[in-house]
C-alpha positions as a Python dict, from the first residue, in 0.01 Angstrom:
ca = {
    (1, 'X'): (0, 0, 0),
    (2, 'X'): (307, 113, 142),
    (3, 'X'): (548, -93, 391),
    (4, 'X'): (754, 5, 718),
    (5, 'X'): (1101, -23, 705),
    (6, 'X'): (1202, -99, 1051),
    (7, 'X'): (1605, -18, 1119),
    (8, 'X'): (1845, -282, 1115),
    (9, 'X'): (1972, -234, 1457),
    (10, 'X'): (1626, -411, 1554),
    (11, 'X'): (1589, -815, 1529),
    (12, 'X'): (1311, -939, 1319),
    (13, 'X'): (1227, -1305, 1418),
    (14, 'X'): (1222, -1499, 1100),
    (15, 'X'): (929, -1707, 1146),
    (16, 'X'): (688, -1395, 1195),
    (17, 'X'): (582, -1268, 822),
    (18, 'X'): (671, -938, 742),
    (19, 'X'): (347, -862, 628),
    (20, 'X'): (180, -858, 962),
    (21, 'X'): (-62, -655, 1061),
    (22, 'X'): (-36, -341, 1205),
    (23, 'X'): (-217, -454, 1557),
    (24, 'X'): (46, -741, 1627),
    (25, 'X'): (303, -438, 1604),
    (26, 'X'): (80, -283, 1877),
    (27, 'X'): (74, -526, 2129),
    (28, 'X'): (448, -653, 2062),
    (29, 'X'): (530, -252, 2171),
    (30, 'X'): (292, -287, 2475),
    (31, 'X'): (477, -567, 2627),
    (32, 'X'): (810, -436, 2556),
    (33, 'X'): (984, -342, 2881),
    (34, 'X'): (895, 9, 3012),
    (35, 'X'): (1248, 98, 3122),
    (36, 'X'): (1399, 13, 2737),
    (37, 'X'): (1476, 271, 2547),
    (38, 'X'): (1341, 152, 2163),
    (39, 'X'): (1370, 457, 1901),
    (40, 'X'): (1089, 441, 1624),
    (41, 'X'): (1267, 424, 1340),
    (42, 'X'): (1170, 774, 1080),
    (43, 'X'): (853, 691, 890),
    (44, 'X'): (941, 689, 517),
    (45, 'X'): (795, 923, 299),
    (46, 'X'): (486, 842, 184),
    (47, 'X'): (374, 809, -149),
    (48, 'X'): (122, 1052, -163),
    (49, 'X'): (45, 1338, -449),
    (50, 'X'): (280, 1655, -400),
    (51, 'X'): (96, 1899, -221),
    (52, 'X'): (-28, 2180, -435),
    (53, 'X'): (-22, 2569, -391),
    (54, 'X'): (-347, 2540, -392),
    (55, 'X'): (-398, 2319, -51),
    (56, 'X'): (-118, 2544, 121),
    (57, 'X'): (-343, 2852, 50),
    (58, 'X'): (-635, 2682, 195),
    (59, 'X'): (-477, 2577, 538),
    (60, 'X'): (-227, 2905, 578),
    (61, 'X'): (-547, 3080, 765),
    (62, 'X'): (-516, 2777, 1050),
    (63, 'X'): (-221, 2824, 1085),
    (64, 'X'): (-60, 3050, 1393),
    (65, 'X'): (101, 3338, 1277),
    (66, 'X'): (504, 3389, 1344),
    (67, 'X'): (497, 3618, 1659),
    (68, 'X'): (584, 3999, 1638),
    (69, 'X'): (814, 4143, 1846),
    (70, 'X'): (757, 4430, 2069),
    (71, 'X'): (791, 4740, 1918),
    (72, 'X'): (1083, 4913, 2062),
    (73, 'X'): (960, 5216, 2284),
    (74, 'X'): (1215, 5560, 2277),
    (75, 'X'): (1271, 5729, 2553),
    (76, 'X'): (1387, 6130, 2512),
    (77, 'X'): (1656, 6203, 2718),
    (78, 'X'): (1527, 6485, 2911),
    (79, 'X'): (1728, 6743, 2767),
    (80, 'X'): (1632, 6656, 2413),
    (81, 'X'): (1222, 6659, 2509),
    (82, 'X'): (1041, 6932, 2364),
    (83, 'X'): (810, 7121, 2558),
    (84, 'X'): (453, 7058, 2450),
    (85, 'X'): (307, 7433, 2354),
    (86, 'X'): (-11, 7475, 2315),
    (87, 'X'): (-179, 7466, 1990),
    (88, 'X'): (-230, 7861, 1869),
    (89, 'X'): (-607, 7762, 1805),
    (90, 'X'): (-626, 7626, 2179),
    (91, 'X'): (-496, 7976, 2268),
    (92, 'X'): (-756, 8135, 2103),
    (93, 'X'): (-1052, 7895, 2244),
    (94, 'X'): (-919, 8002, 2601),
    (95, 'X'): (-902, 8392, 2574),
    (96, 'X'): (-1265, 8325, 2381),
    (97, 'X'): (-1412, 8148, 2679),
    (98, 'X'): (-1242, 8402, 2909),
    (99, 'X'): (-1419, 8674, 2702),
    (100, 'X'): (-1754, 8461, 2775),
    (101, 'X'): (-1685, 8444, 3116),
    (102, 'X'): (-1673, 8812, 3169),
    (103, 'X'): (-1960, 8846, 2966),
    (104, 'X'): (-2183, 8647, 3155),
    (105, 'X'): (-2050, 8785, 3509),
    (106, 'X'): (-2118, 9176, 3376),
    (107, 'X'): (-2497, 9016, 3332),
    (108, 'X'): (-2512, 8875, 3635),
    (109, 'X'): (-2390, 9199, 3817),
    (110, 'X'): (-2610, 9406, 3576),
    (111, 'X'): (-2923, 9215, 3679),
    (112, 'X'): (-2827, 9182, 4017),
    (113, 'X'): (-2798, 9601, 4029),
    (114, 'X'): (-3095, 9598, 3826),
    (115, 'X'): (-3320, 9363, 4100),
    (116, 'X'): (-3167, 9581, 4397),
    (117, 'X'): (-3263, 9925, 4258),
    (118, 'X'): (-3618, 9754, 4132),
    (119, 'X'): (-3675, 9626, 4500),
    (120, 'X'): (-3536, 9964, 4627),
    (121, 'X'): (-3759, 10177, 4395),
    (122, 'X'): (-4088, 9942, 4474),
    (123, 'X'): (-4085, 9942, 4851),
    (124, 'X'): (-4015, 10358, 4797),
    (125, 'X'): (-4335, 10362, 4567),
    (126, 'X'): (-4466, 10109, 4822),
    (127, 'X'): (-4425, 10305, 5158),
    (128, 'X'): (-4609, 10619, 5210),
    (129, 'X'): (-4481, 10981, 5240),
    (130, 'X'): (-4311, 11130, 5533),
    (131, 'X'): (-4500, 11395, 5707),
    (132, 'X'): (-4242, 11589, 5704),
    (133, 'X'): (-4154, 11505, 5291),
    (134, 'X'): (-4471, 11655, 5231),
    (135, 'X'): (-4478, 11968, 5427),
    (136, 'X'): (-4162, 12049, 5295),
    (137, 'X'): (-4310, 12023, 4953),
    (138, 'X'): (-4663, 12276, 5062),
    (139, 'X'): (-4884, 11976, 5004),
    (140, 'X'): (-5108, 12074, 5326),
    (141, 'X'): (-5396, 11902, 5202),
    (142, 'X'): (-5252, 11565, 5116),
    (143, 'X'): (-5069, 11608, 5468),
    (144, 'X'): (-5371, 11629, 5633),
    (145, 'X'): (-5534, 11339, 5446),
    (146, 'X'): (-5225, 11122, 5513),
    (147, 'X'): (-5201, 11245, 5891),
    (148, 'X'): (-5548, 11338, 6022),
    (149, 'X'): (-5354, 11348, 6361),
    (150, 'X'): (-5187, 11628, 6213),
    (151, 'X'): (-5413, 11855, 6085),
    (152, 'X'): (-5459, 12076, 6375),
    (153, 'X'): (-5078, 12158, 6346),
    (154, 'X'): (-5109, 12226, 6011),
    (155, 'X'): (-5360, 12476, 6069),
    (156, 'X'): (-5202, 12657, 6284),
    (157, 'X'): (-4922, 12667, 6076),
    (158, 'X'): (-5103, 12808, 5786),
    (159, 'X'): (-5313, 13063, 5999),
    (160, 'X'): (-4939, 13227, 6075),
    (161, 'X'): (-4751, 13157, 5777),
    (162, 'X'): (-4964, 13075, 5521),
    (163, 'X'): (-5139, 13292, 5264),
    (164, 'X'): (-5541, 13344, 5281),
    (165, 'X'): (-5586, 13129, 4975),
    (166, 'X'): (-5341, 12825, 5071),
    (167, 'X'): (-5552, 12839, 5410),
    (168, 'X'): (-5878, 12903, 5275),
    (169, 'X'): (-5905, 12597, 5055),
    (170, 'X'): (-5785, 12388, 5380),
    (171, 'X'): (-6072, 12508, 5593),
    (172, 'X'): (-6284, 12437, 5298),
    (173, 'X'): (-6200, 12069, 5308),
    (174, 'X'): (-6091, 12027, 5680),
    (175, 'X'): (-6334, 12297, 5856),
    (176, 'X'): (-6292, 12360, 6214),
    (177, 'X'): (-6390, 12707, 6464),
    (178, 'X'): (-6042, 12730, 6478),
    (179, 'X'): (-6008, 12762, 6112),
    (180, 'X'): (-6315, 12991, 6030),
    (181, 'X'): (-6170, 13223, 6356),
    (182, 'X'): (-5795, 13210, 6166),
    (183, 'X'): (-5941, 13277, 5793),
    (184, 'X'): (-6163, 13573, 5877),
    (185, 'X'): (-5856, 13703, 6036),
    (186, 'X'): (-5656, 13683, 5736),
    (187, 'X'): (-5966, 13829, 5559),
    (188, 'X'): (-6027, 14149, 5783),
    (189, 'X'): (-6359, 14037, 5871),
    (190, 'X'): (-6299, 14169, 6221),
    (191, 'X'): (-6626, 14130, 6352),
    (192, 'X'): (-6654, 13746, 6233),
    (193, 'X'): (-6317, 13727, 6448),
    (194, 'X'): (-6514, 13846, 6786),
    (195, 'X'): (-6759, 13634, 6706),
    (196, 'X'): (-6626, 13348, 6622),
    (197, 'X'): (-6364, 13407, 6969),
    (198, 'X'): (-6632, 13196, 7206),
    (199, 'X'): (-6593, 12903, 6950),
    (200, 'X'): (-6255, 12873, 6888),
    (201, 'X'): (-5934, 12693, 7070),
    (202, 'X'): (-5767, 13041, 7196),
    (203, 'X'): (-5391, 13034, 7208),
    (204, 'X'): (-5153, 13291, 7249),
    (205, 'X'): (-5176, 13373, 6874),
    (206, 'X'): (-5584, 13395, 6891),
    (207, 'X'): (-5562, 13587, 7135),
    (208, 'X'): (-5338, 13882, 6955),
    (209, 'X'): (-5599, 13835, 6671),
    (210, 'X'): (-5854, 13901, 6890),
    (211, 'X'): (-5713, 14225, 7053),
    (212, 'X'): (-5664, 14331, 6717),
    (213, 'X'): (-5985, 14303, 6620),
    (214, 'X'): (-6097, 14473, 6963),
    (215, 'X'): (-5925, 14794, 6827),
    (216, 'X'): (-6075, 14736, 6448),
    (217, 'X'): (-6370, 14735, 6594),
    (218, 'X'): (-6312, 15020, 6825),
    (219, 'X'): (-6342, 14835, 7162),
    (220, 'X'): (-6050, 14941, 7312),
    (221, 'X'): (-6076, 14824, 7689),
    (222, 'X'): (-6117, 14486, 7564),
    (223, 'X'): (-5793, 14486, 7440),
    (224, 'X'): (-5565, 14588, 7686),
    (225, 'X'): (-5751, 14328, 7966),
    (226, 'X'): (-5642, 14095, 7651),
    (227, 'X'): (-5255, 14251, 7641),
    (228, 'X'): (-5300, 14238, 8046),
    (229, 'X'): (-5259, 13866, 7963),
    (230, 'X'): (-5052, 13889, 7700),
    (231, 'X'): (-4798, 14144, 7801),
    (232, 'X'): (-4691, 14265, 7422),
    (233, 'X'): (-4537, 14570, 7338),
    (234, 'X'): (-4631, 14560, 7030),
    (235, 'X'): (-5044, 14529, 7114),
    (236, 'X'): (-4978, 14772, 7343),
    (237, 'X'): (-4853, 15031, 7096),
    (238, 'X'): (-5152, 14930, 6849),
    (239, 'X'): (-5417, 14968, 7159),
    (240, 'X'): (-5269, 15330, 7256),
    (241, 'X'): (-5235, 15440, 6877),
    (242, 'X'): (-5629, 15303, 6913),
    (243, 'X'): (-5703, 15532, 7240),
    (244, 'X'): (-5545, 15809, 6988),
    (245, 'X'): (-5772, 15716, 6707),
    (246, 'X'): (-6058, 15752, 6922),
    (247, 'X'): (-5962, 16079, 7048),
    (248, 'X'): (-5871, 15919, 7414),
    (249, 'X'): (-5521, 16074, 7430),
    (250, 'X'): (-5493, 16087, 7779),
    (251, 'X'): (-5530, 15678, 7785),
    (252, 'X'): (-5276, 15629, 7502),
    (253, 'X'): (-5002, 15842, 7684),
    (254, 'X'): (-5056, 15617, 8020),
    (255, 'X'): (-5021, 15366, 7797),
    (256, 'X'): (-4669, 15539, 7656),
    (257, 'X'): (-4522, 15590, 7940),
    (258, 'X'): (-4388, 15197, 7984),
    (259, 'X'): (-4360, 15182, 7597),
    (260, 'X'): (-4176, 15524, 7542),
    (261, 'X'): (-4170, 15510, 7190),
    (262, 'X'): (-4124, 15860, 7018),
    (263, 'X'): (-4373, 15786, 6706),
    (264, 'X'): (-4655, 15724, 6939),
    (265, 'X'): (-4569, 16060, 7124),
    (266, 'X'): (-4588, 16231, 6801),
    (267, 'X'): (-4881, 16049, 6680),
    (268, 'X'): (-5062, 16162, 7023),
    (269, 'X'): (-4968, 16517, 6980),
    (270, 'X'): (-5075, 16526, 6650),
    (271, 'X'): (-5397, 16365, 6727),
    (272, 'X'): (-5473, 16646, 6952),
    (273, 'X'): (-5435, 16910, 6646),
    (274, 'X'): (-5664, 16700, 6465),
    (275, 'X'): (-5926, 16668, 6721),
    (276, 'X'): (-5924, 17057, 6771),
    (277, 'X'): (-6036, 17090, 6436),
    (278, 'X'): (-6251, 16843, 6408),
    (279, 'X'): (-6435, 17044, 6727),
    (280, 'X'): (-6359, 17368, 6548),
    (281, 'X'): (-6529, 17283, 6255),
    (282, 'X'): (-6809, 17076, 6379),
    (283, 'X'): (-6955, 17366, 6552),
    (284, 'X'): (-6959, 17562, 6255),
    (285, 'X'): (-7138, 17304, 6075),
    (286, 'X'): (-7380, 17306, 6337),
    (287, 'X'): (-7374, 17709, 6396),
    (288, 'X'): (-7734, 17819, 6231),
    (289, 'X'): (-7569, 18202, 6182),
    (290, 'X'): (-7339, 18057, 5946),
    (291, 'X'): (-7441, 18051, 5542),
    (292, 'X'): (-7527, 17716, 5386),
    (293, 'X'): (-7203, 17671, 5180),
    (294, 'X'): (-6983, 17747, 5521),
    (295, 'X'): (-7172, 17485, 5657),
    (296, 'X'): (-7134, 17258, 5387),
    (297, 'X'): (-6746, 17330, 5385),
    (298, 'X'): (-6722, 17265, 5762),
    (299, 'X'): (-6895, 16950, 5731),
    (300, 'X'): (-6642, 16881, 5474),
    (301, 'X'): (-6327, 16975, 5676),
    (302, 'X'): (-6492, 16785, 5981),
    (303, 'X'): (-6484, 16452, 5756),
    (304, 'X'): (-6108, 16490, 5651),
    (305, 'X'): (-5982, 16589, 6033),
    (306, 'X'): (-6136, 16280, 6149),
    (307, 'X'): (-6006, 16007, 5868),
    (308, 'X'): (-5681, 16165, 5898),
    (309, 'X'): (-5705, 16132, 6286),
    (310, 'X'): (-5817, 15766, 6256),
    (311, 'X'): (-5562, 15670, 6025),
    (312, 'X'): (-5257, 15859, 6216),
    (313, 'X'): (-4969, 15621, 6259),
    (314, 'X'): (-5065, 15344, 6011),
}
């Protein structure tokens, strides 16, 4: 067992044993005074086995490692920095999303243009046709259907302006007086016309029909109390060429005299030539003294005096 060596500055009483134990040491230092200064003497080396490599590897991991120092940080000076460009494949990411973006914005415009002209071209097909749309177009029929308000206009319209077959198949599916009086008009049923006359709506246009089919039907005087009304120069030149058809002369040159038209003076003067032959040779179909075949030929020339006569001036 190994001793302490104590220095030899420090008094060792003689009497104590120098083998004491470690405890007496102890309390001797305990009641030493605190304000003295005593310096432990070193501790000799102890005699213990040399510490292998061994034992050092085994307690080097407990041990704190030296410290590192900082690393030292550079700063550029700012004329030396280098401008940080961008990366040639960042470039090309950028103008690629760019390219998306337009993409996707000429979809959304395209559908938006797309929805509008949808929404424009359903409420068209939605909404019904104009009146006017489809008179413009000669759909008369569908017109009335659409408008039943309207179909008395469109009647009328088509018993002046329209053909006999356009206005025919409307009176077939929309019949009225009015209609039937207009469509035997256009059909020369002139008797239908004067019969039909007590039925019918009469406006100014009736009314012309009517006077026309007066003279058709060789009722003259009706006529021109209808023209009375009506005050037309032209009835009034188709009523006197009447008067001249039906050998009245005197009547249709009263009737010239506000009209003073020049064909209607010849027309009456040549009405008169006709009408003497039609006399002449009437009486010598009728003259007994005469032979059979100069009656027959009479008869023959009394037939052509009077269709040219009633068909002078047409």
């Amino acid at each position: 067992m190994a001793t302490d060596t104590r220095s030899s500055d420090q008094e060792v009483h003689p009497e104590e044993p120098t083998s004491e134990s470690p405890q007496l040491d102890d309390h001797l230092t305990q009641k030493q005074d605190p304000k003295e200064h005593i310096e432990e003497p070193d501790p000799a080396p102890l005699a213990v086995e040399q510490e292998t490599s061994s034992a050092r590897e085994l307690i080097k991991d407990f041990l704190d490692p030296t410290p590192r120092k900082a690393p030292r940080v550079v700063t550029p000076e700012p004329h030396k920095a280098k401008l940080n460009k961008p990366h040639p494949r960042s470039l090309r990411l950028s103008a690629t999303a760019i390219r998306r973006g337009f993409v996707v914005l000429g979809l959304l415009v395209a559908c938006f243009t797309l929805f509008v002209v949808g929404h424009s071209v359903l409420s068209s097909a939605n909404q019904p046709p104009t009146y006017s749309g489809l008179i413009a177009n000669k759909e008369y029929l569908a017109a009335a259907k659409a408008y039943p308000t309207k179909r008395t206009v469109i009647e009328n319209k088509l018993a002046s302006a329209g053909s006999e077959k356009v206005l025919q198949k409307f009176v077939a599916a929309y019949p009225s007086d009015e209609g039937k009086f207009d469509l035997a008009f256009k059909q020369t049923k002139y008797s239908q016309v004067v019969d039909l006359s007590t039925k019918a709506k009469m406006t100014t246009l009736r009314k012309t029909m009517l006077a026309i089919a007066y003279v058709k039907t060789n009722q003259l005087d009706q006529a021109a109390v209808l023209n009375a009304d009506l005050n037309s120069d032209k009835l009034s030149l188709v009523i006197a060429l009447g008067y001249v058809h039906a050998a009245r002369f005197d009547e249709a040159t009263a009737l010239n005299k506000t009209l003073n038209n020049k064909s209607l003076e010849k027309a009456i003067e040549t009405g008169r030539i006709y009408q003497q032959a039609i006399e002449k040779y009437q009486r010598d179909a009728n003259d007994k003294k005469k032979s059979a075949a100069e009656r027959k030929s009479a008869t023959a020339n009394v037939e052509a005096f009077t269709h040219q006569l009633q068909t002078l001036g047409e």
